[in-house]
C-alpha positions in Angstrom: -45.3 9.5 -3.2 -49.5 9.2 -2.1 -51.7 9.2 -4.8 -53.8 12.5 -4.9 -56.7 10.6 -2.9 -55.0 10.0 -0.4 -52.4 13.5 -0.3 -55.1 15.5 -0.7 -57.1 13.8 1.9 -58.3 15.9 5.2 -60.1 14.6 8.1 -63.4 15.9 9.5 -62.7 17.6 12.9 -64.2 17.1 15.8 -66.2 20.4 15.9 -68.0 19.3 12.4 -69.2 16.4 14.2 -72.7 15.9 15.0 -75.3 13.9 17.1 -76.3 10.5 15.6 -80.2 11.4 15.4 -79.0 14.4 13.0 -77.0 12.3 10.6 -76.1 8.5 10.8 -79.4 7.4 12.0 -81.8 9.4 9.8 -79.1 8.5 6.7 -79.8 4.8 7.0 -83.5 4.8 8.1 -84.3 6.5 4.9 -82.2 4.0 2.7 -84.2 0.7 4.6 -87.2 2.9 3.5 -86.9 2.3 -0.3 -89.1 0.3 -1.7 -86.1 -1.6 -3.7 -85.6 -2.9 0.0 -89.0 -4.5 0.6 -90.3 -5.3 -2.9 -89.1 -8.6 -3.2 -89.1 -9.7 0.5 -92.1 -11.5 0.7 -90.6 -13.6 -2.8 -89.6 -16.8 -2.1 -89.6 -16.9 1.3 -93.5 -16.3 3.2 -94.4 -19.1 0.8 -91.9 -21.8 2.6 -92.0 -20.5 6.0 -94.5 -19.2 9.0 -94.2 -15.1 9.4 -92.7 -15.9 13.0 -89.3 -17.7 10.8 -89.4 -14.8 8.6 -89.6 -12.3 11.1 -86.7 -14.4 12.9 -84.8 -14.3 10.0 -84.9 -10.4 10.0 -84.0 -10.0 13.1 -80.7 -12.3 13.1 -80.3 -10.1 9.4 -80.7 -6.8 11.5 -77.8 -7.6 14.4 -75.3 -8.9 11.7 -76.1 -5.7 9.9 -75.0 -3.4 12.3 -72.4 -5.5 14.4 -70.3 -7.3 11.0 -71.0 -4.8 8.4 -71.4 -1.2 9.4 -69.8 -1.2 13.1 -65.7 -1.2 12.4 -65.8 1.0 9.2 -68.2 3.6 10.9 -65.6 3.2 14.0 -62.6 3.6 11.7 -64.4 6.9 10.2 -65.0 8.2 14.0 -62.0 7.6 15.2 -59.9 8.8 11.7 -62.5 11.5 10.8 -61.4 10.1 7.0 -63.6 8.7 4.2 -63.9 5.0 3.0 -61.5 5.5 0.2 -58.8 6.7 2.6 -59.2 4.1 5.3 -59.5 1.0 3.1 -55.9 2.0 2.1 -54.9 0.0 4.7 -56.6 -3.1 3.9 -55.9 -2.3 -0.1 -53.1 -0.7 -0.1 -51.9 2.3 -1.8 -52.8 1.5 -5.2 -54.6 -1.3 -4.3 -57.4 1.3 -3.1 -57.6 3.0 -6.7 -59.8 -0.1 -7.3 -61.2 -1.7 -3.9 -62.9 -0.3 -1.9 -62.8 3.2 -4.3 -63.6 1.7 -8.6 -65.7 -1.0 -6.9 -67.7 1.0 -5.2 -68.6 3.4 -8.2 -69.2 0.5 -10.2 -71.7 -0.9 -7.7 -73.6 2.7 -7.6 -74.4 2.2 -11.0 -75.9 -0.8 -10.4 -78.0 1.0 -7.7 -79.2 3.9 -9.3 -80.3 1.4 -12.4 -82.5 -0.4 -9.6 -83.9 3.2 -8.4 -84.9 4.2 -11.8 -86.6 1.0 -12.9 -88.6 1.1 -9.9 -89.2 5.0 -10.8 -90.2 4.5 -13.9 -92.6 1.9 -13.1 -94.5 3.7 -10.7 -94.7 6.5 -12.5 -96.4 5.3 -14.8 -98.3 2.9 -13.4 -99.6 6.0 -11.4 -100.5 7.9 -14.1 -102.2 4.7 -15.8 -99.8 3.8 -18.6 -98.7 0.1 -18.9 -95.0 0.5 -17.3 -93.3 -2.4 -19.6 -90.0 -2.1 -19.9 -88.3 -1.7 -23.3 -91.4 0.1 -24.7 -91.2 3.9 -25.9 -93.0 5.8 -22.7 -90.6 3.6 -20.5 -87.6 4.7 -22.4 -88.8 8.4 -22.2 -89.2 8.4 -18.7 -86.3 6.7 -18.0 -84.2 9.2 -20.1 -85.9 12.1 -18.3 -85.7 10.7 -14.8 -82.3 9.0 -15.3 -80.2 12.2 -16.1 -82.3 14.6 -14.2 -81.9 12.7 -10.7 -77.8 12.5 -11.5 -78.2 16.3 -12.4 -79.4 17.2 -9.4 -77.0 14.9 -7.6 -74.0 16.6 -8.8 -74.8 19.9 -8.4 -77.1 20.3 -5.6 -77.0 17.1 -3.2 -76.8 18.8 -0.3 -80.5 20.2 -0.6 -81.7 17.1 -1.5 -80.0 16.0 2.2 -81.7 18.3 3.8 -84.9 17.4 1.6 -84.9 13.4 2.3 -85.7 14.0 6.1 -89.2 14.9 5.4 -89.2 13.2 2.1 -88.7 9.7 4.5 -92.2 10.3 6.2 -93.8 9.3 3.1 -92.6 5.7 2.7 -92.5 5.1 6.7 -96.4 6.4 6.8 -97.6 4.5 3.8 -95.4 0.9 4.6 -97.9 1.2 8.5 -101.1 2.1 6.2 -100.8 -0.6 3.8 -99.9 -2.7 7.0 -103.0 -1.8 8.6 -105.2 -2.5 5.6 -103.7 -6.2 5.4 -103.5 -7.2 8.9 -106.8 -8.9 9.0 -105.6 -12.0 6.6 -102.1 -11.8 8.5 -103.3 -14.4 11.1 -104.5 -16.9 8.5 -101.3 -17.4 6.8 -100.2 -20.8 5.9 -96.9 -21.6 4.0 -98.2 -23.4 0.7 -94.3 -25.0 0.0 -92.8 -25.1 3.7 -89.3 -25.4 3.4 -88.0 -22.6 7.0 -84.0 -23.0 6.0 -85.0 -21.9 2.7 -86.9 -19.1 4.2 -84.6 -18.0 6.8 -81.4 -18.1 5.0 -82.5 -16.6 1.9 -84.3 -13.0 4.0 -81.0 -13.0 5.4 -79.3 -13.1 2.3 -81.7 -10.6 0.8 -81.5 -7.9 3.4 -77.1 -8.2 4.2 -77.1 -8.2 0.7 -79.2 -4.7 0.4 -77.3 -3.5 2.8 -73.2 -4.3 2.3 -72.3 -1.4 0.5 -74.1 0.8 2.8 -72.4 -0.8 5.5 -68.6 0.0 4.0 -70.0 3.3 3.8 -70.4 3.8 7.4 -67.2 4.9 7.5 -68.4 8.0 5.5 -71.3 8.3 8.2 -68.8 7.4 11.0 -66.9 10.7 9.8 -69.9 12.5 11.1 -70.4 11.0 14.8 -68.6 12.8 17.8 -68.1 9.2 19.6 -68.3 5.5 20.2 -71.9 6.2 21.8 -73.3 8.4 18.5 -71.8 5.1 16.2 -73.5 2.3 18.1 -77.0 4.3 18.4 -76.6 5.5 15.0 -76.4 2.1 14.1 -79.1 0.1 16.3 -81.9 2.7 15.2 -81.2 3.9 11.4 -80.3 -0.1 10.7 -81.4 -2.6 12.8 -84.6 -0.9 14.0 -84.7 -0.1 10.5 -84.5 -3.6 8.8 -87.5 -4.8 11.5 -90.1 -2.2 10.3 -89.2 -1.3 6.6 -88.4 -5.2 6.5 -91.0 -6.9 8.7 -94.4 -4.7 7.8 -94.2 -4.9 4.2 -93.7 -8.5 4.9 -96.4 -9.2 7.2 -98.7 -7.0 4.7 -98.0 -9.1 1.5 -98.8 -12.6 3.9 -101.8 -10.6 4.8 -102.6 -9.3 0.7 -102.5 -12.8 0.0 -105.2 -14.0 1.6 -107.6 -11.1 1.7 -107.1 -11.1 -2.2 -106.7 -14.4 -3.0 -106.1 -13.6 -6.9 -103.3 -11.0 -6.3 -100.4 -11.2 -8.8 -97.3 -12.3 -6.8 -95.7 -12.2 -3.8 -94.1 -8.6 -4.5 -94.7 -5.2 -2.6 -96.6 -3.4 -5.6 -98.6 -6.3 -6.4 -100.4 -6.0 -2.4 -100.8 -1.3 -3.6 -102.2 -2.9 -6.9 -104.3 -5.2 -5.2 -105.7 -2.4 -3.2 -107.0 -0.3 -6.0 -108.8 2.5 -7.4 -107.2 6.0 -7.1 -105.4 5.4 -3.6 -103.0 2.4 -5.6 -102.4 4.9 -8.2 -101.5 7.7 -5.5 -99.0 4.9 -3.7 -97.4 4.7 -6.8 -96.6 8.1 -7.4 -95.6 9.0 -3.9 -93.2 6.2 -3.6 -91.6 7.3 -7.2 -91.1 11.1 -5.2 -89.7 9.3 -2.3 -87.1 7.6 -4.8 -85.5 10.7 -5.0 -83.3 10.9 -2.8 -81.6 7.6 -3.4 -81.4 8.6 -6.7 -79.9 11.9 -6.4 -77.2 10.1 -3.3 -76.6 7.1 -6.2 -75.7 9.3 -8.7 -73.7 11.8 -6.0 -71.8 8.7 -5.1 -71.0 7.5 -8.3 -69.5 10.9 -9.2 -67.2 11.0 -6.4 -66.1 7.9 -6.7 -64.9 8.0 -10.3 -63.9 11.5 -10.0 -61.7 10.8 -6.9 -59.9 8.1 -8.2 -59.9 9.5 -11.9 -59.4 13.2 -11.6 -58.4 13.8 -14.6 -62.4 13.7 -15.7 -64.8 16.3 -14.5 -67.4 15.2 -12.3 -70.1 15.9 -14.1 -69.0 14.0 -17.0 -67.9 10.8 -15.6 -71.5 11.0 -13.5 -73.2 11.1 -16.5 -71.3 8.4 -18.6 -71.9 5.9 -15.6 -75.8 7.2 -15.2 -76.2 5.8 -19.5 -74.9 2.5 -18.2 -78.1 2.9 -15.7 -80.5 3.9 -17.6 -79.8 1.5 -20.2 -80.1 -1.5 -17.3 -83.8 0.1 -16.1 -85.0 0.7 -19.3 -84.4 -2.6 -20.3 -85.5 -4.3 -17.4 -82.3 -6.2 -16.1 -82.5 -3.9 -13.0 -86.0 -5.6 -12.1 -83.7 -8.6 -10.7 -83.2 -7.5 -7.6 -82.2 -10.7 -5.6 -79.3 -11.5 -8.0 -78.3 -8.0 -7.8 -78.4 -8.1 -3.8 -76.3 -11.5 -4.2 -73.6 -9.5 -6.7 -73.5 -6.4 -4.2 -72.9 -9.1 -1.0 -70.6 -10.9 -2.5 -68.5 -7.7 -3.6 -68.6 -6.0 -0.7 -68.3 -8.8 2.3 -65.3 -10.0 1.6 -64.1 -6.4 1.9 -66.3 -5.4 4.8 -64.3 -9.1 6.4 -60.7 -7.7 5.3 -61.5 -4.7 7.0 -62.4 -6.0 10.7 -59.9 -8.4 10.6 -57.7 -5.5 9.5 -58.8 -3.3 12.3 -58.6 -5.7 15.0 -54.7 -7.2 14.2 -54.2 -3.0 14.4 -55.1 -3.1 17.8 -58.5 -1.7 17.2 -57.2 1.2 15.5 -56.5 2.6 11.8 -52.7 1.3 10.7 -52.6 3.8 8.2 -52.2 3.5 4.3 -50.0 0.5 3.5 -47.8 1.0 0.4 -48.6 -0.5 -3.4 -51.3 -3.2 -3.2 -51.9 -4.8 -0.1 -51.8 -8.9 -1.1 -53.9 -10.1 2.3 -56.2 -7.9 1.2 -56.7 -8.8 -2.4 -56.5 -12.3 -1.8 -59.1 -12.2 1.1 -61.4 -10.2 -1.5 -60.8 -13.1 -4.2 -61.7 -16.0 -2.4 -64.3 -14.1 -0.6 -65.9 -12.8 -3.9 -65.7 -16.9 -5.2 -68.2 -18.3 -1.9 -70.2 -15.0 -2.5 -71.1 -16.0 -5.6 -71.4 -19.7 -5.6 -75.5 -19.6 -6.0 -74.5 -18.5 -9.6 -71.9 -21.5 -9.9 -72.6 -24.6 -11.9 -72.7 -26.5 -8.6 -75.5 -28.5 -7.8 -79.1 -27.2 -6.2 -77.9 -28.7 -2.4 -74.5 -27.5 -2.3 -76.3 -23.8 -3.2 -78.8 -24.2 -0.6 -76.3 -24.9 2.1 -74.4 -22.1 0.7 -76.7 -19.5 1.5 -76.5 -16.8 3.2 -73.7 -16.5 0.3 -73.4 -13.0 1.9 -72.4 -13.7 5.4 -69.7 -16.8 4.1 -68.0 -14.3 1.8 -67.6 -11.7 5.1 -66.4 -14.9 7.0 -64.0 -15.6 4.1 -62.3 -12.3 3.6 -62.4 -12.2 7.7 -60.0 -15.4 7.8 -58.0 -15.0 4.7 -56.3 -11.6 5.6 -56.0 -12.7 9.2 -54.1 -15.7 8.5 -52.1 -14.2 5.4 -51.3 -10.6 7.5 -50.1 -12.8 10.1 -48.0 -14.7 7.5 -46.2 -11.5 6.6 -48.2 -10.3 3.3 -49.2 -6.8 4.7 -46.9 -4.4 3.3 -45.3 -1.5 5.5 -47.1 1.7 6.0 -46.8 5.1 5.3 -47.1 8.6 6.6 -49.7 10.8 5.6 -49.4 14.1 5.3 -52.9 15.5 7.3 -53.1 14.3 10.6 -55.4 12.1 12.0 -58.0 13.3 13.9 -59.1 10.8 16.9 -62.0 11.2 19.0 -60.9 8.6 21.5 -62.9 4.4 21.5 
């Protein structure tokens, strides 16, 4: 027998598809547009290299994005019209799927909507003029309130908020070109004080795939939406490579350029450039960047709802949402969600060996979804593994070199799961697969 997430599944038909300017592109841009994206870009990396490197770097980030990432799991949700839990039953198996791509992914939303709320928090208050230091009693408050509001309003009335974040993404994508153009005069007199370009380039690349992985496995979820092969690809060049060069590169370019128009500016980091600006337009910034955290927030906590509840059903959704939402608020409030670069490095190395498993999956299948595979799919746990292991060798106790040259972490753990299913499907580890009960609705290549 299926389990019920995969027996009660029903594909999206072909007349609820949509353009990719209505949904898949708009989707993404918005999610590039949080400031968790850009706030620690400039960190570590304009101080080792020139801004042409960095921008470089970006670029190379913004093609593996779309083409390794996003591109077969939003084909595999055109072409099926099912969601990511459904289709990684293939790769996973049956039962395998309860956990990977479906527990992980939950699991990994938590970690996400902690990140949203700590940056919340923190310009909340620092837009209403209140030291935002973490552990202390207005931080806690806020975090409470904010926290369980957001995953409130994510349960029960998402799809407003959907139709909300379309306008809500103007604000970021006006004020990342404003704060752009009040930098660019110092922009041209950047000099790398510690230059050091592999450095640079590998870690930007690590930063931004690992930002983005989970949102790539979820373009199967987005691919549900597109009518075609067309709607997939422009989905993807505008809402995430287009994406990744302006919310990436401008805030970028605007912290070389803080730099040296303020010379005594705290840190490389994006709030430290609106601080360094001052008076009451830092303190508007602030608190128009914590509104455009909304949406994240509200799609975080949706997310982590649906996951738990569809492979738990025995737990409401609101319950489970809100017991995964304390684990949140207790990382924000706190301040372990202010890490974002080992957070990006976790979410990579999760979620590239699995976004690996699932080309290699889907191009053994003759470009096509083999359908569920029954129990737990070894090739695919194995590939996960192993991939999950390189993924995670900065944290290793392996010496400073070998973690240098094993950076992008991100893109050796895709590589990884990529060549461990392959050559372990092809030994005979995939199990057979079964029928499902809804057919599959294809809308051709």
């Amino acid at each position: 027998m299926l389990p019920p997430y995969l027996a009660k599944a029903v594909a999206n038909p072909p007349d609820k598809r949509l353009p990719w300017y209505s949904n898949i592109a708009p989707s993404y841009f918005g999610t590039f547009l949080w400031i968790a994206f850009f706030q620690s870009m400039a960190v570590g990396t304009i101080n080792r290299a020139s801004l042409g490197v960095c921008l470089a770097a970006l670029a190379v980030a913004a093609l593996l994005s779309h083409a390794l990432w996003y591109y077969v799991p939003a084909m595999l949700g055109m072409k099926t019209g099912f969601s990511l839990y459904v289709v990684g039953s293939s790769t996973f198996g049956t039962k395998g799927g309860y956990l990977m791509p479906g527990l992980l992914m939950g699991v990994l939303q938590v970690g996400w909507y902690s990140v949203s709320s700590f940056f919340a928090i923190k310009f909340i208050l620092t837009g209403f003029g209140f030291e935002a230091r973490p552990g202390s009693l207005p931080f806690i408050l806020v975090g409470i309130l904010w926290g369980y509001s957001m995953a409130y309003v994510g349960v029960k009335g998402v799809r407003y908020v959907a139709k909300l974040s379309l306008f809500l993404n103007i604000i970021p994508f006006l004020m990342v070109l404003f704060v752009f153009y009040k930098t660019q005069p110092g922009m041209g007199q950047h000099v790398p004080s510690d230059p050091n370009s592999f450095i640079a380039f590998t870690m930007l690349i690590q930063m931004v795939i690992g930002f983005f992985a989970t949102a790539g496995a979820a373009g199967t979820d987005f691919g549900m939406s597109a009518r075609n092969r067309r709607d997939v690809c422009l989905g993807g060049l505008v809402g995430i490579s287009l994406a990744i060069l302006y919310a990436g590169g401008l805030p970028l370019l605007s912290v070389a350029g803080a730099k040296v128009l303020f010379p005594h500016m705290q840190g490389l980091t994006y709030d430290a450039v609106i601080t360094a600006l001052g008076g009451w337009l830092a303190k508007a910034m602030f608190l128009l960047f914590a509104v455009a955290s909304i949406p994240p927030a509200c799609f975080c906590g949706f997310i982590i709802g649906n996951s738990f509840a569809t492979m738990i059903p025995s737990v409401s959704r609101m319950t489970i949402t809100m017991l995964g939402v304390t684990m949140s608020i207790v990382l924000a409030v706190t301040g372990v969600a202010e890490n974002l670069v080992s957070f990006f490095t976790i979410a990579g190395a999760s979620f590239g060996p699995i976004c690996g498993a699932m080309v290699a999956d889907y191009l053994l299948s003759g470009r096509r979804w083999a359908g569920p595979r029954e129990g737990i799919n070894l090739a695919g746990y194995i590939a996960w593994a192993l991939g999950f292991v390189v993924g995670n060798i900065p944290f290793l106790p392996v010496s400073d070199q070998v973690k240098t040259l094993a950076q992008p972490a991100v893109f050796y753990s895709f590589l990884t799961g990529f060549a461990v299913y392959w050559i372990l499907a092809k030994a005979g580890l995939q199990p057979k697969t079964v029928a499902m009960p809804a057919a599959i609705v294809s809308t051709g290549s």
